[in-house]
Every structure is written in structure tokens, then in C-alpha cells.
C-alpha positions in Angstrom: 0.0 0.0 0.0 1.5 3.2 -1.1 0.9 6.3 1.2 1.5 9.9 0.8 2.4 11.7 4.2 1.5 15.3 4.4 3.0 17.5 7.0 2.5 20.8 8.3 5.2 22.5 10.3 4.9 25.2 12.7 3.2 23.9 15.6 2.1 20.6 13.9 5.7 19.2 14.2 7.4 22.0 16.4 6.4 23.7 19.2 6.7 26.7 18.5 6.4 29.4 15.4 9.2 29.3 13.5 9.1 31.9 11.8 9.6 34.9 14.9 12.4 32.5 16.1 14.4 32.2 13.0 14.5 36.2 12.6 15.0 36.9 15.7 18.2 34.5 15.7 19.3 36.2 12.1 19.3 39.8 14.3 18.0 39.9 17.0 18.4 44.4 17.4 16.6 44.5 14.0 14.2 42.0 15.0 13.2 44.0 18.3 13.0 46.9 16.5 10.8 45.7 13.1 8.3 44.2 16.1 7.6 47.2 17.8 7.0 48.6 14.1 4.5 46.0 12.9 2.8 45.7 16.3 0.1 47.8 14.6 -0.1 45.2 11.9 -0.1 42.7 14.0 -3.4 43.4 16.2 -5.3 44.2 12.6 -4.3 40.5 11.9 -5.1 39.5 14.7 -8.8 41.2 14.3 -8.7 40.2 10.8 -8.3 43.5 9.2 -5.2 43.0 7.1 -4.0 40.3 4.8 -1.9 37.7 6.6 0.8 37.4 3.1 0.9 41.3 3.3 2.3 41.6 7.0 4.2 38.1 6.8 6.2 39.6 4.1 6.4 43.2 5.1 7.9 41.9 8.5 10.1 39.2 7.0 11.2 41.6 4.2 12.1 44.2 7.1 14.6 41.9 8.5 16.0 39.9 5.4 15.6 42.1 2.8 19.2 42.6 0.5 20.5 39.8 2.4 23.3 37.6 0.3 21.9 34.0 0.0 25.6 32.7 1.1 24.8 35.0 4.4 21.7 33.6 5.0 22.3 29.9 4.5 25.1 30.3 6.6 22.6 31.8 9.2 20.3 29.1 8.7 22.9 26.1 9.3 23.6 27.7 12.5 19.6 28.1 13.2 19.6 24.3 12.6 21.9 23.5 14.8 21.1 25.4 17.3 17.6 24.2 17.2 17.1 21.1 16.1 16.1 18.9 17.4 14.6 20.7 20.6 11.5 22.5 18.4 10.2 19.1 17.2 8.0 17.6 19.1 9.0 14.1 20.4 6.5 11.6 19.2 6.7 13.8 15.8 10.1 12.8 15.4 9.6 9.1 16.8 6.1 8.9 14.5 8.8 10.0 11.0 11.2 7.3 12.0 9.2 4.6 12.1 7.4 5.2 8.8 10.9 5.4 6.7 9.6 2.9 4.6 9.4 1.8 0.9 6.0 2.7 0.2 5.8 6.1 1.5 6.1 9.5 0.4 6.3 12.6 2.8 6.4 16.1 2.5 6.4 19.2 4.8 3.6 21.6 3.4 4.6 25.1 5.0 3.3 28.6 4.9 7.0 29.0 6.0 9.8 29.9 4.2 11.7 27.9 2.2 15.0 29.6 3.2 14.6 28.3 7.1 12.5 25.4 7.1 14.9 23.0 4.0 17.5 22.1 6.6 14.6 20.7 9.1 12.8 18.8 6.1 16.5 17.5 4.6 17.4 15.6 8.4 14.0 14.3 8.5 14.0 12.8 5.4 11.2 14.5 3.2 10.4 16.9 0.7 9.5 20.1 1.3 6.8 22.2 -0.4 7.2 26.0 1.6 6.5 29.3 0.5 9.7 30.2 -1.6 11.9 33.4 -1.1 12.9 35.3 -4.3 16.5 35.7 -5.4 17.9 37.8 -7.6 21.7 37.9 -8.2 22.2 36.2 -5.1 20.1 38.6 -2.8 16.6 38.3 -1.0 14.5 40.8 -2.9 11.9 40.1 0.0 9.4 39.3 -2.2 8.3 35.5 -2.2 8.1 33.5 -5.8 4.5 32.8 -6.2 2.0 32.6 -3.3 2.2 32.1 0.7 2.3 28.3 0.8 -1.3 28.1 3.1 -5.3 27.4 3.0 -5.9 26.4 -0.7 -2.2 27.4 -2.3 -1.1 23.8 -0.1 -3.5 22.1 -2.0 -2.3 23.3 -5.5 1.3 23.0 -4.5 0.4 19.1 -3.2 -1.0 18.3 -6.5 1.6 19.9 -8.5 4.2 17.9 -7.1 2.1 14.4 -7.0 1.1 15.1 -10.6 1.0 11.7 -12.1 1.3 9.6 -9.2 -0.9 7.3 -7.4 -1.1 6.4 -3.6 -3.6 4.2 -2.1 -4.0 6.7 1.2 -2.9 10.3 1.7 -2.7 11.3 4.9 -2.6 14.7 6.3 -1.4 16.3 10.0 -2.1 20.2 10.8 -3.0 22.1 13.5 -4.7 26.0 12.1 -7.3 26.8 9.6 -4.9 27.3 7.4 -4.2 23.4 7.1 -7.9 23.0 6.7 -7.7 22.5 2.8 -5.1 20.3 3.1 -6.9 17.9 5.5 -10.1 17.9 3.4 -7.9 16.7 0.4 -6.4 14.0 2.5 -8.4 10.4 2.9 -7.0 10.7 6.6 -6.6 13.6 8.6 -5.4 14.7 12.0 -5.7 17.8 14.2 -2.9 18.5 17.0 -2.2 15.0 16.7 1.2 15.2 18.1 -0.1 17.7 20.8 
């Protein structure tokens, strides 16, 4: 029986956002200060009066913006190793290992970026489908390449990347409305299931 494993990251398999964490780490003065900035932007998400994509990439673009790539991953690979594997949840990790089997196929599907979450998804063995930075001549413009990787744009990025093949269960883990559409597409689904 062939199964596709679907994964959702923050808070599904960590324990915490990973986002605030990983720009805080890149700098954290220029963190402290870009957070007091967007507080305002912040409570209008929270009260749903802005658009999550706009803030999420206003506040990472504050911090990461004309960043070389080779500074950044070099950033990151310390982020790693300074955090993994405390942010993953313990019967997340034990649950991976002991479904490294022939017949499956798993993937991370993050409204993450890319940039911070690839290290985390290469040690655990899967693919990753996260919302991707854009680089131009080796620098983040701050922009992301397509969409924020949540709700419905999982969905299309899950199907683009099974195109063409065929599993006999797909089964899906998430934790916020946002993984909703991911877990109605699934045959299986769980909520907080490593909570």
C-alpha cells in the first residue's frame, strides 16, 4: 500500500512558530525593533483586518531584505543546529522514523519559508513544499516566488508535485485553519495529533 504523508510544520511538528524564532536568531536588534514597528499590523491581523501574506512579508522583508543568500544559509545552518532537534515535538520525530519505509512518500507543506525550514525537512527525510523566497543575483528581494504556501495554495502546491502519481492513502497532520484544505484533500486527517 503506497501512502502519501502530508505534514504541516509550525506547531504541527514544532512547538513553536518558527518563523519569529528564526529572525530573531538572524538579528535579533533589527528584530526587536521591526516588532515594535509591525505591532500595529499585527493586532489588525489579529482582528482580521489585514492580509496575513501582506504583514508576513512586510515583516520578513524588514529583516532579510538585501541579504546575500551565502549570508543567509550560513545563518540558517547555525539556526539548525542550534535548534534542532529541541523545536520538534517528540512523538513527531519518533512517528517519522518509524514510517521510513518503501511505500511512502512525505512532505512538509509550510506557509514557512523555504529559506529556514529545507535544513529541518532534509534531516528528516522528506520533501519540502514552503513558501519560496525570491533571489535575484544572489540577494533576497523580499518578495516571495508565487504565493504564501497556506489554505488552498497547499493544495495546488500538493497536487503539483504528486502530478502523475498514485497512492492508495494520503494522509494529512495540521494544526490551524490554514491546514484546513489540506486535510479535506487528504483520505485521513489529524488535528494536533502530536499535541
Amino acid at each position: 500500500m503506497k501512502k502519501l504523508y502530508l505534514f504541516d510544520f509550525d506547531g504541527t511538528l514544532t512547538y513553536k512558530d518558527t518563523m519569529f524564532l528564526y529572525l530573531k536568531f538572524y538579528d535579533p536588534l533589527k528584530f526587536n525593533f521591526q516588532f515594535i514597528k509591525h505591532v500595529p499590523l499585527f493586532i489588525l491581523l489579529k482582528l482580521k483586518l489585514a492580509n496575513a501574506e501582506k504583514v508576513k512579508k512586510s515583516f520578513i522583508s524588514s529583516i532579510l531584505k538585501g541579504q546575500r543568500k551565502s549570508r543567509i544559509e550560513e545563518k540558517t545552518k547555525k539556526f539548525f543546529e542550534n535548534y534542532y532537534p529541541e523545536i520538534i515535538r517528540e512523538n513527531a520525530l519518533e512517528f517519522i522514523k518509524n514510517r521510513k519505509s518503501e511505500n511512502t512518500e512525505s512532505y512538509i507543506v509550510s506557509a514557512s519559508l523555504d529559506i529556514w525550514v529545507k535544513p529541518f525537512a532534509e534531516k528528516l527525510g522528506m520533501n519540502l513544499l514552503a513558501t519560496r523566497a525570491e533571489f535575484r543575483d544572489d540577494i533576497f528581494t523580499g518578495n516571495f516566488l508565487g504565493r504564501n504556501c497556506n489554505g488552498t495554495e497547499k493544495v495546488s502546491r500538493i497536487k503539483e508535485a504528486i502530478d502523475g502519481k498514485k497512492f492508495d492513502k494520503i494522509i494529512a497532520f495540521g494544526d490551524t485553519s490554514g491546514d484546513r484544505p489540506m486535510m479535506d484533500f487528504a483520505d485521513e486527517s489529524h488535528y494536533e495529533f502530536f499535541h
